[in-house]
C-alpha positions in Angstrom: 0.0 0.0 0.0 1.0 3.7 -0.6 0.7 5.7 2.8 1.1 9.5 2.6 2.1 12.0 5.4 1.4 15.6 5.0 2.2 18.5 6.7 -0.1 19.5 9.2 -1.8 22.7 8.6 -4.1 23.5 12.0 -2.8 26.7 12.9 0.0 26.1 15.3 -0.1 22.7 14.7 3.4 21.3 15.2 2.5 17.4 15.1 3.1 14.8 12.2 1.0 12.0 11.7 4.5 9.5 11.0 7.7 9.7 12.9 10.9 8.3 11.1 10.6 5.0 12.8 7.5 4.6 11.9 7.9 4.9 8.3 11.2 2.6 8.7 8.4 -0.2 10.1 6.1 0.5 6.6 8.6 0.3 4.2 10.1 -3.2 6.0 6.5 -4.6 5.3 7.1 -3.8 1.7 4.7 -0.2 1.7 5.7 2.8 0.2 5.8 5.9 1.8 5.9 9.5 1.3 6.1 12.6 3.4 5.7 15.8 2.4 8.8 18.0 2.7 9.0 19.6 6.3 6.1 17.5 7.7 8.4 16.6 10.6 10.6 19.7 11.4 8.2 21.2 13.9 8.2 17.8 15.8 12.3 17.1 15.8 12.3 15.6 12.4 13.9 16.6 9.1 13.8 15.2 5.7 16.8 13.6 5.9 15.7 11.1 8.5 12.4 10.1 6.5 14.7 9.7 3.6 17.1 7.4 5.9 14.0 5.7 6.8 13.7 5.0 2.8 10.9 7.5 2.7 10.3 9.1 -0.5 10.0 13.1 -0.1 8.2 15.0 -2.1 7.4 18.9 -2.3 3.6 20.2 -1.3 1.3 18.2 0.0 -0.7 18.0 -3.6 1.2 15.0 -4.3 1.0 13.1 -0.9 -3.1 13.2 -1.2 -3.2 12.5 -5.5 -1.1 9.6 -4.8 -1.3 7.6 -1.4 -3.8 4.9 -0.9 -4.1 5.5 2.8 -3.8 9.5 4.3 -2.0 9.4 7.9 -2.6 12.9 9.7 -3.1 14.0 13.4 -5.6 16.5 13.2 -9.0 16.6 11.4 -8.6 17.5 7.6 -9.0 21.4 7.5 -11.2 22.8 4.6 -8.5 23.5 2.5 -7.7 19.7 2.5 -11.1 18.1 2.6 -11.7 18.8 -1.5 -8.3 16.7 -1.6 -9.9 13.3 -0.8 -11.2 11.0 -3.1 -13.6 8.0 -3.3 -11.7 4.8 -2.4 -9.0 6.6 -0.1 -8.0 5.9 3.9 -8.2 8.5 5.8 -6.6 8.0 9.4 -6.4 10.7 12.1 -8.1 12.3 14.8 -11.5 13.6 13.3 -13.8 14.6 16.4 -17.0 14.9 14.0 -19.8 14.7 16.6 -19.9 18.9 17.3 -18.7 19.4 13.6 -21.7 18.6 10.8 -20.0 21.1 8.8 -16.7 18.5 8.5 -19.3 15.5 8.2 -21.1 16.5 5.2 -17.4 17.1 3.7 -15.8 13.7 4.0 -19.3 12.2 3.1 -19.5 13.7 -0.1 -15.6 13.0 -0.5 -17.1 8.8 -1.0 -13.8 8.4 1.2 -13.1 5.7 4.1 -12.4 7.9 7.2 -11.1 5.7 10.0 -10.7 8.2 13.6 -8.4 7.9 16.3 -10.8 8.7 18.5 -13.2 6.0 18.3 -10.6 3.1 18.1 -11.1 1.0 21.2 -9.1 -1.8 22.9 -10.2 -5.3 25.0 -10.7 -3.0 27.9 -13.2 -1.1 27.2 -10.2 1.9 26.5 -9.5 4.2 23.9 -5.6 3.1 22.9 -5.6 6.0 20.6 -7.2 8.9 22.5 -5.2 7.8 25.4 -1.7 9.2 24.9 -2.9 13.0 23.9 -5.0 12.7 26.9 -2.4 12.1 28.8 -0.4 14.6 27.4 -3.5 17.2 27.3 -4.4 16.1 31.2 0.4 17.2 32.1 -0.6 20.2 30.4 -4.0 21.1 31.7 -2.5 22.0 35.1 0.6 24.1 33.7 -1.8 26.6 31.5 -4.2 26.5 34.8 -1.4 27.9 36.7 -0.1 30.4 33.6 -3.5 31.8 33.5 -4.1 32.1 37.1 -0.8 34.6 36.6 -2.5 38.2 37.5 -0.3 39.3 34.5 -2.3 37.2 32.1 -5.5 38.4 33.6 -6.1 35.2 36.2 -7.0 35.9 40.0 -2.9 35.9 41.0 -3.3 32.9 43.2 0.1 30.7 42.8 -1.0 27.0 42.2 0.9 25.6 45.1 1.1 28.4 47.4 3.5 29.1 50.0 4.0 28.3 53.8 1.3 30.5 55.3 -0.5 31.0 52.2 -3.3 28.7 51.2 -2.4 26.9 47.8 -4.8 27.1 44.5 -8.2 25.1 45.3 -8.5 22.8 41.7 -11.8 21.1 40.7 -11.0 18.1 37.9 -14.6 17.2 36.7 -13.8 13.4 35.3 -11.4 11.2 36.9 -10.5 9.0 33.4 -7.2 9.5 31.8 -7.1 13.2 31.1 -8.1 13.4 34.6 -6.2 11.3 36.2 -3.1 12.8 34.3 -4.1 16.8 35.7 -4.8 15.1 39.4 -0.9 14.0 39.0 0.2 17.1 38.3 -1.8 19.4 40.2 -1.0 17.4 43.3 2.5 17.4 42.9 2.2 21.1 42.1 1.4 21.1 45.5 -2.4 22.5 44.7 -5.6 21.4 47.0 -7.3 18.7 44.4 -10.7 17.7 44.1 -11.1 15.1 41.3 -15.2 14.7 40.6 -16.4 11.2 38.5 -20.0 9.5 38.6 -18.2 5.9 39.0 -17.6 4.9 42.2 -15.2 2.5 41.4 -13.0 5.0 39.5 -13.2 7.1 42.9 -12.0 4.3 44.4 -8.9 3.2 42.6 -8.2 7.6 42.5 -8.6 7.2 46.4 -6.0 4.3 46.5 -3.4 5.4 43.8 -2.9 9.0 45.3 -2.8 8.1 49.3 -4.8 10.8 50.5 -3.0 13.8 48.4 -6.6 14.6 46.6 -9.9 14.5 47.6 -12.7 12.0 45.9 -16.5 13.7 45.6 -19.6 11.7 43.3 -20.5 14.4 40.5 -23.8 15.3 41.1 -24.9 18.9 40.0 -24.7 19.7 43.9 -21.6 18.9 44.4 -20.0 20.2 41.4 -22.1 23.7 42.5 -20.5 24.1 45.1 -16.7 23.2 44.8 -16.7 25.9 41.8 -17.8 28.7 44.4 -14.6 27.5 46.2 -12.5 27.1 42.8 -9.8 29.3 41.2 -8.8 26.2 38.7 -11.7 24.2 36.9 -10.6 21.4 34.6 -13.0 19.9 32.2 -11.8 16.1 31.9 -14.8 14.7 30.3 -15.5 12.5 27.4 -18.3 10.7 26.0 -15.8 8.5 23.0 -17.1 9.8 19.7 -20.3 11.5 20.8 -20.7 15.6 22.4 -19.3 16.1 25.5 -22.2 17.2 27.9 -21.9 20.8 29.2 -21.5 20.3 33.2 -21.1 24.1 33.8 -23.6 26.7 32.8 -22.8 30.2 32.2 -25.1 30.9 35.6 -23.1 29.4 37.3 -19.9 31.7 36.1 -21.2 34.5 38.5 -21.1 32.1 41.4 -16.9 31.5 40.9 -14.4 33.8 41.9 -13.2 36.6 39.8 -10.1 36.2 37.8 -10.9 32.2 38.1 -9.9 29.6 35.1 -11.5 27.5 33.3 -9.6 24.7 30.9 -11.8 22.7 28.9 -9.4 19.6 27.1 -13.0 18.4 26.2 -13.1 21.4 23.3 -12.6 18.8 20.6 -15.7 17.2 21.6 -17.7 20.2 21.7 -16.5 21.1 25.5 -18.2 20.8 28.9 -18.6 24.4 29.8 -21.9 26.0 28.0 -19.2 29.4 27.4 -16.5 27.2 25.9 -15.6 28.3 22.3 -12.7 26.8 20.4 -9.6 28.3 20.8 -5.9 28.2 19.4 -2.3 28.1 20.9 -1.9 31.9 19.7 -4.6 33.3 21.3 -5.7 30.5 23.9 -7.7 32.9 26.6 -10.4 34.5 26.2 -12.5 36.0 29.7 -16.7 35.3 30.0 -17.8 37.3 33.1 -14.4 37.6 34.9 -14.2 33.9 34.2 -10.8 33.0 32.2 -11.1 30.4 30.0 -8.7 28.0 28.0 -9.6 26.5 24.9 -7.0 25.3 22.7 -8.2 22.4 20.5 -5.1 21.1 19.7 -3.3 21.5 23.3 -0.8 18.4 22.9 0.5 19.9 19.8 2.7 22.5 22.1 4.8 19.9 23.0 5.3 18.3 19.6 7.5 15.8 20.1 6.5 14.1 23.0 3.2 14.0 21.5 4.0 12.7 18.2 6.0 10.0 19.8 3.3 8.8 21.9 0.6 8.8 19.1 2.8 7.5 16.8 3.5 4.4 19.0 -0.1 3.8 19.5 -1.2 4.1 16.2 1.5 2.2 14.5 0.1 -1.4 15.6 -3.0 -0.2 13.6 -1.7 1.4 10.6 0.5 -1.9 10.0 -2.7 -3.9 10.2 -4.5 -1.3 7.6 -1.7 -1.2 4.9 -0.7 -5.2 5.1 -4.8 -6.7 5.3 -6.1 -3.5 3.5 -9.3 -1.2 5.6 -12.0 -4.3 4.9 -9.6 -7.0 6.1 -8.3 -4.9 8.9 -11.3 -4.1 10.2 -13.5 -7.5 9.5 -10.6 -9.4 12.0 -10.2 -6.8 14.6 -13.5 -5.8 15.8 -11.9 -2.5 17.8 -10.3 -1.3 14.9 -13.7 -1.2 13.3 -15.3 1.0 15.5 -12.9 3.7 14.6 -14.7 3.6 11.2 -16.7 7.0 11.1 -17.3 7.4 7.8 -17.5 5.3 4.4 -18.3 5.9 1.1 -21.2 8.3 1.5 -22.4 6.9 4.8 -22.5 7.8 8.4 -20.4 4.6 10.5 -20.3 5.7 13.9 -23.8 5.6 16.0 -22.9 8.6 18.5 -22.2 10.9 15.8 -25.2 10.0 14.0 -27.2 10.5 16.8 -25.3 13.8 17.4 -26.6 14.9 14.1 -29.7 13.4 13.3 -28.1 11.6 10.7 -28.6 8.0 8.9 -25.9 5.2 9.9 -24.8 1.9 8.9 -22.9 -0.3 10.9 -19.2 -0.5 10.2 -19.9 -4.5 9.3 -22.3 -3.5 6.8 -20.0 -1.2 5.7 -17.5 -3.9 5.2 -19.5 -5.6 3.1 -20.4 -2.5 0.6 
């Protein structure tokens, strides 16, 4: 199979859908690959090191998407790229299309087979692909918390961890999964008082037992989450619904309850976000302010830290991009059942039952897709 890499072109987007190493594992299965020229540099690699992997390299990205069977991205296809896909082509990425019709009725008309990150799943009930930028998103959450909070960059001035004498930063994570989980780490070791909020107990519990009594567990109810956000300065919206909206948890009422100059980061933006005042936001201007509330909305947060990020995706995903260039999408999919529920869209049709139901849409299933 021919598998293309190009350049990202999200603004301040500085991920590549294929490291090096990768591409070295693709062309020792007997694909081809080619990268478009400077795809890497903003993650650590150069051209050279594709071409060492025995990566062809080829100027603009006009070429990668006429000529490569299968696309390999990390962010959702922008506008500008969308026309670029044609009938019969993989695409493979991150696609988020439950809050975004506009992108659905795109890649329908396109009659291309778009397989998402996102909705990928593993034996345990996980999502093997979502789960190293949420990690990464759920390190990060707390550090832009605590650069917002900065009275310079128009936060309350309250330092994260405090100092002896001085109560520390009270922070309110609303979902304990792996985003959460990852910001509890963080803000704890920041030295910050943590509440992490979940509706499963027996997340609660494990949260309880991994962190010894250096956070605090509380069920989500709306009570509950009403009134730790009188008491917060740091919110973090952890929550995720795999492939569907992301419920809004926090009303825009409830803004004038919180205390001035508090913050608010939702890492739930790509799924629509789980504050009703969240708007999607970019690493140049991440900030914006909703009645003295800050908020932080950068939809592509992992792609600060470039590297790290494209490493970790690049490890997860390459299990399943093996199995899609050597069996083909059908043959992939048809023997590995979690594989196929990454399958949002095929050849006209809607594959994915939340983002159907997100947008009143039509849906096969991704078996009956198989057998188009």
């Amino acid at each position: 199979m021919h598998i293309g890499c190009p350049k990202e072109i999200k603004p301040q987007e500085y991920r590549v859908g294929l490291t090096p190493q990768a591409a070295h594992e693709l062309v020792a299965h007997g694909h081809r690959v080619t990268v478009e020229s400077g795809a890497g540099i903003g993650a650590g690699f150069d051209d050279d090191a594709y071409r060492a992997a025995g990566a062809r390299i080829v100027d603009g990205a006009a070429t990668v998407w006429a000529e490569a069977d299968l696309i390999i991205k990390v962010k959702e296809p922008q506008p500008g790229e969308r026309n670029l896909l044609r009938a019969g082509q993989i695409l493979f990425t991150y696609l988020h299309l439950a809050p975004d019709p506009e992108q659905t009725r795109a890649l329908l008309a396109t009659g291309a087979t778009c397989i998402a990150y996102e909705t990928v799943t593993d034996a345990r009930g996980g999502l093997p692909l979502l789960a190293p930028m949420s990690e990464v998103a759920g390190r990060l959450a707390p550090q832009v918390g605590a650069w917002a909070l900065q009275k310079a960059n128009g936060g309350s001035g309250v330092l994260l961890g405090g100092i002896p004498g001085v109560r520390p930063a009270n922070v309110v994570i609303i979902g304990g999964g792996v985003v959460g989980t990852a910001a509890a780490r963080v803000s704890a070791g920041m030295s910050a008082n943590v509440t992490v909020l979940d509706r499963s107990v027996q997340r609660l519990s494990y949260l309880d037992d991994i962190f010894m009594g250096r956070l605090v567990t509380q069920y989500a109810d709306a009570a509950s989450v009403g009134a730790l956000l009188r008491e917060a300065d740091l919110v973090i919206g952890a929550v995720l619904v795999p492939g569907a909206a992301t419920p809004r948890l926090v009303s825009r009422a409830q803004l004038a309850t919180m205390r001035p100059g508090a913050v608010l980061v939702d890492v739930a933006i790509d799924q629509g976000g789980c504050f009703e005042t969240s708007r999607p936001t970019t690493h140049e201007n991440p900030v914006y302010e909703v009645d003295g509330i800050l908020h932080y909305c950068v939809t592509n947060m992992p792609g600060a830290v470039a590297r790290t990020s494209t490493q970790g995706l690049s490890n997860a995903t390459l299990p399943f991009l093996l199995a899609l260039a050597d069996r083909g999408w059908r043959g992939a999919c048809a023997a590995d059942p979690h594989l196929a529920r990454g399958l949002n869209i095929h050849a006209g049709h809607v594959t994915c039952a939340a983002v159907a139901a997100a947008q009143g849409l039509p849906a096969i299933t991704p078996d009956e897709a198989i057998a188009l």
